[in-house]
RODO-134420 format. One record per residue (C-alpha): x, y, z. Coordinates in steps of 0.05 Angstrom, whole numbers, padded with zeros to 5 digits, always signed. Layout:
REM RODO-134420
XYZ ...
***
This chain:
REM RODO-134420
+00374+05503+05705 +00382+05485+05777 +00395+05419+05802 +00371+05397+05878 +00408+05337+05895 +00381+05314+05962 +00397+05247+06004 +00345+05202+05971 +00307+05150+06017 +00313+05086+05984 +00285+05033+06018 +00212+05035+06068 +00259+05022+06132 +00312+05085+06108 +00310+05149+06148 +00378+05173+06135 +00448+05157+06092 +00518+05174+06102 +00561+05202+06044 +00616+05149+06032 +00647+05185+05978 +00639+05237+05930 +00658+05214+05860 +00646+05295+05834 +00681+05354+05865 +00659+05436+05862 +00675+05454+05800 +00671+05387+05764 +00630+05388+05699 +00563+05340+05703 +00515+05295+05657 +00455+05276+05673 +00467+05200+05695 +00538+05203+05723 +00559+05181+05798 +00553+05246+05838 +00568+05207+05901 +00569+05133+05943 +00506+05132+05994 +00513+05080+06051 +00438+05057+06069 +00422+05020+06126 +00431+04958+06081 +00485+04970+06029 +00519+05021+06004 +00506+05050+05927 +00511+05102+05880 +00479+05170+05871 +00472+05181+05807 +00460+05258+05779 +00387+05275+05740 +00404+05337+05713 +00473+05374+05677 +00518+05429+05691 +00564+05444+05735 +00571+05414+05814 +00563+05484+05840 +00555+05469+05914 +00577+05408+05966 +00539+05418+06026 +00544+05353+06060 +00621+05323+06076 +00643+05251+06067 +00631+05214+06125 +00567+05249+06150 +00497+05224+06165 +00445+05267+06130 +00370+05250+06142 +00337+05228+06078 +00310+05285+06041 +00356+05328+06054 +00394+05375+06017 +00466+05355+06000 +00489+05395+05938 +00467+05429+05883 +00478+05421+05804 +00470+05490+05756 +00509+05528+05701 +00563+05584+05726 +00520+05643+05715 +00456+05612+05748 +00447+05647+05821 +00434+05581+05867 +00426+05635+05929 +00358+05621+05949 +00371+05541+05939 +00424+05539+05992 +00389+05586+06038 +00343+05517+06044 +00395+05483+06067 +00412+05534+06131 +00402+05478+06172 +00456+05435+06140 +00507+05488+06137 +00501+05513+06205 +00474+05451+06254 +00443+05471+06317 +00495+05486+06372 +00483+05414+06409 +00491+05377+06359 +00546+05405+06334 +00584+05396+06404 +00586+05322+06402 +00606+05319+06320 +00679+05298+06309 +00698+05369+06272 +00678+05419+06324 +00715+05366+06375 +00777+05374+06333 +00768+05446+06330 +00765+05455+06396 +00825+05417+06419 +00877+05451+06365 +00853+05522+06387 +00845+05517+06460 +00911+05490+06490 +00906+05435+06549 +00935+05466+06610 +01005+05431+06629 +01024+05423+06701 +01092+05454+06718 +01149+05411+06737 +01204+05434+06788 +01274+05447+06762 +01335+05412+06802 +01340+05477+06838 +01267+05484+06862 +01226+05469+06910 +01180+05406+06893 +01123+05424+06942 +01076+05451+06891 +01082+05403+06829 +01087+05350+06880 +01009+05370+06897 +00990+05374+06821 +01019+05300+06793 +01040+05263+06855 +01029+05190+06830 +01072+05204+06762 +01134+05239+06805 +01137+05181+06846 +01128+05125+06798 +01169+05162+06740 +01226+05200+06783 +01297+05152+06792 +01303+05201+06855 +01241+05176+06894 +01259+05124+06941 +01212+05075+06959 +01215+05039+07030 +01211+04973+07022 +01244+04905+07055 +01303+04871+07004 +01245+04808+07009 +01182+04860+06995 +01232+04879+06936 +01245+04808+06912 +01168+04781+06912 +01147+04845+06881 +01193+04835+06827 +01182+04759+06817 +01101+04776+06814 +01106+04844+06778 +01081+04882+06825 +01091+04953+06819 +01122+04973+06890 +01090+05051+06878 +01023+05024+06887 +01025+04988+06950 +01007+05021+07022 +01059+04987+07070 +01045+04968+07134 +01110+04964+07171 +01144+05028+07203 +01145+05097+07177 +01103+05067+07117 +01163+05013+07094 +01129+04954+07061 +01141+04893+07090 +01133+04819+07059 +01061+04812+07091 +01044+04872+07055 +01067+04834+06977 +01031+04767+06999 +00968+04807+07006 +00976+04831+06938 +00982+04772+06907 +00921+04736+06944 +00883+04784+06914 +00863+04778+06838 +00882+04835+06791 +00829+04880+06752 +00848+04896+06681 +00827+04968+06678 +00780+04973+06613 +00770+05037+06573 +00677+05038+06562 +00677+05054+06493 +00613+05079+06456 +00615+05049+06382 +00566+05095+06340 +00507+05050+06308 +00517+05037+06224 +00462+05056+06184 +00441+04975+06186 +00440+04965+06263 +00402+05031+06260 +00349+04999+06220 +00349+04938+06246 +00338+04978+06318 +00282+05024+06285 +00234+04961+06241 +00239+04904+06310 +00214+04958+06353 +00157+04974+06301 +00148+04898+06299 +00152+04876+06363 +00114+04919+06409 +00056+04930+06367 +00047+04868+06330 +00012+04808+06370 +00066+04749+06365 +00048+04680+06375 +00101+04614+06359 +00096+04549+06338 +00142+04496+06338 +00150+04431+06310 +00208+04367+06293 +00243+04353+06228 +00268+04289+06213 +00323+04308+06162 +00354+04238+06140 +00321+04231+06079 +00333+04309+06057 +00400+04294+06067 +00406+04238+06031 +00376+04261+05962 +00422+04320+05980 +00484+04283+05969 +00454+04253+05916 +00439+04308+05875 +00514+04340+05891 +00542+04264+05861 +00500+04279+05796 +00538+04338+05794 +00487+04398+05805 +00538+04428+05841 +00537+04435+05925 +00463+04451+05943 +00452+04475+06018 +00400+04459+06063 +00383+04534+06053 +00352+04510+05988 +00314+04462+06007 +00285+04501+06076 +00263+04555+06016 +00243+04499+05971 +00204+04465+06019 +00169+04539+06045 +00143+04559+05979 +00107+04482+05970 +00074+04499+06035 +00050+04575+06012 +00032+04539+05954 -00023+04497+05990 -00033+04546+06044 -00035+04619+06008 -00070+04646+06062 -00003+04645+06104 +00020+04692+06042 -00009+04750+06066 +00003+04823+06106 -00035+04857+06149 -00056+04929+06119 -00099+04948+06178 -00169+04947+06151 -00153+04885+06099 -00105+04823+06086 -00070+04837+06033 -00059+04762+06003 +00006+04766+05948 +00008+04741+05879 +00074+04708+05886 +00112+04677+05939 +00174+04725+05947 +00226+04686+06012 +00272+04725+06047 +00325+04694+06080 +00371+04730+06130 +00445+04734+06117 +00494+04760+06180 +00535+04810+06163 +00592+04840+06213 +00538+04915+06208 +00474+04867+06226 +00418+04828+06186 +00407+04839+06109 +00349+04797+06080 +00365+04785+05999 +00296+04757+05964 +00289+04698+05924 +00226+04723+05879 +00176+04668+05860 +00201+04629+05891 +00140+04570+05864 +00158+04585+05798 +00219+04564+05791 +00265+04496+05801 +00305+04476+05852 +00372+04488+05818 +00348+04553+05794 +00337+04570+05876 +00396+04550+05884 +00437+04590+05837 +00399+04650+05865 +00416+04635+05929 +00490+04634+05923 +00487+04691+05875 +00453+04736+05925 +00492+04715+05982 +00552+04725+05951 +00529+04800+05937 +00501+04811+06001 +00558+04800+06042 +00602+04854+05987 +00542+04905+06000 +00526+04902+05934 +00447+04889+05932 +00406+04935+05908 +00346+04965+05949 +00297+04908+05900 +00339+04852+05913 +00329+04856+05990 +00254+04885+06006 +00196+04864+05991 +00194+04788+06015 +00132+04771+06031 +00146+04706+06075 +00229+04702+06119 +00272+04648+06135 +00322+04654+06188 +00372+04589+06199 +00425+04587+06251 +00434+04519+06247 +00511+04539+06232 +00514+04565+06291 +00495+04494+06335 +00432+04543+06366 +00376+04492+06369 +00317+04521+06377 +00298+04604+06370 +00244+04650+06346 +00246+04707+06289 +00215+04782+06305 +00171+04793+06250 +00189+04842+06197 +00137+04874+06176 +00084+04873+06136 +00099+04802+06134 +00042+04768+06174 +00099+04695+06186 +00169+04678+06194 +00206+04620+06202 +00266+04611+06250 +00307+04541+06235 +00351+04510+06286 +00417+04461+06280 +00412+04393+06256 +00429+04338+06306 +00440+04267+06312 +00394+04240+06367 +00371+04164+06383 +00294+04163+06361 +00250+04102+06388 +00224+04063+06326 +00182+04008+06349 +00219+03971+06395 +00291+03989+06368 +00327+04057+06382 +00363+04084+06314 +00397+04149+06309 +00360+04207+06262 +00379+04273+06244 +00332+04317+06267 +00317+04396+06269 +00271+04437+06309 +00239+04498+06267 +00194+04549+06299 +00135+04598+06258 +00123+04663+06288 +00056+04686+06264 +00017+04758+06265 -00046+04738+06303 -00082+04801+06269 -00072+04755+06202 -00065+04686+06220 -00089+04638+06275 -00059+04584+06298 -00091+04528+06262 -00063+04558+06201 +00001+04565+06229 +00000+04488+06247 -00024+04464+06183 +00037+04510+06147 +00083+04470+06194 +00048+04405+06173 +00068+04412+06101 +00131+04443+06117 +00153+04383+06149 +00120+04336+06107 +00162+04361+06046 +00232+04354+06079 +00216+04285+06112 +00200+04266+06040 +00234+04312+05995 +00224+04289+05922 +00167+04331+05919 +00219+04382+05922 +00245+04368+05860 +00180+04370+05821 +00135+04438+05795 +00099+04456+05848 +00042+04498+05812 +00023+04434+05791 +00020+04388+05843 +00023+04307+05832 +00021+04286+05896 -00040+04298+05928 -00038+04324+06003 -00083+04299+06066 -00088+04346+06121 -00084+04300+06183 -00122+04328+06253 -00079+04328+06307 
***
């Protein structure tokens, strides 16, 4: 029986993969579950695992190369089956269309080993130097010990006290001898580092993260809202819990912490946008955006109201840790239905987040600073934090943006809440017009 193994498409936002690795060769005997290959998606990179036995008959795709998803890129069978008519579907892998194929990194290779680069012929001691002199002038002259250069003794000196290379001056003095005037001049002027432009291809990631903002941003109606944190008394019960030994617990936890309370007593923030309906989610599943040297990977923290705070916060750090290693899979990091971004780390005060979607809201969270507040008539220093919603207007408005951002803040500026279950609320909340 014939296997088709194509490049699968694991995640909504993947259009193609790149073939790390393959962990089977022609030839190599196969069982249905083993590690044909290592797929790079545009958020990690994981393993390709066989669904069907026999023999690798066929490697049509080389390590290294970008496939689009879907594609063909080898093929499974026993020795005597005849896989013919399988890899004639794959015509287009095998033989790319010619412009394509010009700009791949083989068929450059190819064509610099087979095609020698012309050389320019270099005079003998017994001939004439007219010609070559016409075909590399610059490189006789700076390279040759036999090419005298007209300069002054002081040209000489200042030239080599400010490493300037004599060759490329134009002197001004007789017969083209440079002259001291002609050195000063040099070294008024500032020097330009020549730079090589460089093209760096896009990774999978940055090609994702190119592909979903421009879905998100152009169509989807944007509006922001911002608002003031005062953080001292987060921070306090912070420390506090670390002293009781829980272990460090970011701020990250509490920003998610304090996110789900507020879905929690607004679930109609908890929503997408499907088009002809709001789709309004069952459980409150945060994404939070990790940096990582490709781009942006979001790992999700799922129900996030049914669990703890030091259950969040294990999570955290256990997703973190595997997100920056590439080792989430595609479950770990789709699928949130509400993002947190925080570059607080970063001393960036105040930003927005691009949607993501379907999600209809996102939260961007700035640095914490110390600041003198008034109180009364006395002027104390707070910690304070700007954070900023970015809303779908197709879904939301901004009254329920603002009342989010109400209980948002309400729950850091007085955190124990934090600590307690929040399906079942004790405290009771007051919305307050503003």
């Amino acid at each position: 029986m014939i296997t088709r193994v194509v490049m699968p498409k694991l995640t909504d936002t993947m259009e193609e993969g790149v073939v790390v690795a393959w962990k089977k060769h022609e030839g190599d005997a196969v069982d249905s579950g083993d590690i044909l290959a290592e797929i790079e998606t545009d958020k990690a990179v994981l393993d390709l695992e066989s669904f069907g036995s026999g023999v690798l008959r066929k490697v049509l795709v080389p390590e290294g190369e970008t496939v689009k998803a879907g594609k063909l890129i080898a093929v499974i069978g026993e020795q005597d089956d005849d896989i013919e008519a399988t890899l004639a579907e794959s015509s287009e892998v095998q033989t790319p269309a010619p412009e394509p194929q010009k700009d791949s990194v083989p068929s450059s290779r190819k064509e610099k080993s087979s095609s020698p680069s012309p050389v320019p012929s270099i005079p003998t001691k017994g001939e004439k130097s007219g010609s070559a002199k016409k075909e590399v002038p610059d490189t006789k002259a700076e390279t040759s010990p036999d090419v005298r250069i007209k300069a002054s003794p002081r040209a000489k000196v200042l030239a080599k006290e400010q490493g300037i290379d004599l060759s490329t001056i134009k002197g001004s003095g007789p017969e083209g001898r440079i002259v001291e005037a002609d050195i000063q001049g040099q070294s008024d002027t500032p020097k330009v580092l020549k730079q090589e432009t460089k093209d760096i291809p896009l990774s999978q990631m940055r090609k994702a993260i190119a592909r979903v903002t421009t879905s998100s941003k152009a169509p989807v109606p944007h509006f922001y809202l911002t608002t003031e944190v005062a953080m001292d008394q987060a921070e306090r019960l912070r420390k506090q819990m670390e002293e009781l030994g829980n272990g460090p617990l970011s701020l990250t936890v509490l920003f998610v912490r304090a996110a789900a309370l507020a879905l929690t007593r607004h679930p109609e923030m908890n929503v997408s946008f499907m088009g002809e309906a709001l789709r309004r989610h069952a459980t409150i599943d945060i994404g939070i955006a990790v940096a990582l040297e490709e781009g942006l990977i979001t790992p999700v923290i799922r129900d996030c109201a049914g669990k703890n705070i030091l259950q969040v916060a294990e999570e955290i750090r256990d997703l973190f840790i595997r997100a920056k290693s590439q080792q989430l899979t595609p479950e770990e990091y789709a699928g949130a239905t509400f993002s947190i971004s925080n570059l607080g780390m970063y001393e960036v005060d105040n930003f927005i987040a691009v949607l993501m979607p379907p999600q209809a809201a996102s939260l961007a969270i700035g640095a914490v600073n110390i600041v003198p507040v008034a109180r009364g008539r006395a002027i104390k220093l707070s910690r304070r934090m700007k954070v900023t919603l970015s809303c779908d207007h197709r879904a939301l408005d901004g009254a329920q943006g603002a009342r989010f951002l109400q209980s948002f803040k309400r729950a850091l500026e007085k955190p124990l809440e934090l600590f307690l279950p929040l399906k079942t609320r004790s405290i009771p909340h007051k919305q307050t017009d503003q």
